[in-house]
C-alpha positions, 0 to 999 in steps of 0.5 A: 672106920667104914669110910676107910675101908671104903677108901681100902677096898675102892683103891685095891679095886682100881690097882687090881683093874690097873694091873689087869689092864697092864697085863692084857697090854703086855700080852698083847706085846708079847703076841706080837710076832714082829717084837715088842721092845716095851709095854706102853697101855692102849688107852685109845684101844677101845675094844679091850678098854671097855670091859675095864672101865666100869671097874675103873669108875667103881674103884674110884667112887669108892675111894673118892665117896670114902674120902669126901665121908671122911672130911665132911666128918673131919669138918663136924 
């Protein structure tokens, strides 16, 4: 039951963060004096993606330390 809230709240993290980082870009479209015709997510925009790639890596190890409890307990 713990390894699935793990896996619950790791992925919550990591879609929480995803949003974020989606809603910064679109934003950022919106700011954009020129136009802006679609969102596209800056993955090379290092300045802002530094603040959301803790997050990112705390969210899936979450997950992923959930899942891997899950299966060695599955394998018992």
């Amino acid at each position: 039951m713990k390894s699935a809230l793990l896996m619950f709240f790791g992925a919550v993290i990591f879609a929480i963060t995803f949003a974020a980082w989606w809603y910064l870009n679109a934003l950022a479209c919106g700011m954009n004096t020129t136009g802006c015709r679609g969102v596209t997510l800056a993955w090379g925009d290092w300045e802002a993606l530094q603040f959301f790639v803790p997050t990112f890596i705390i969210g899936a190890a979450m997950f992923l330390f959930g899942l891997w409890k899950i299966v060695r307990r599955n394998r018992r």
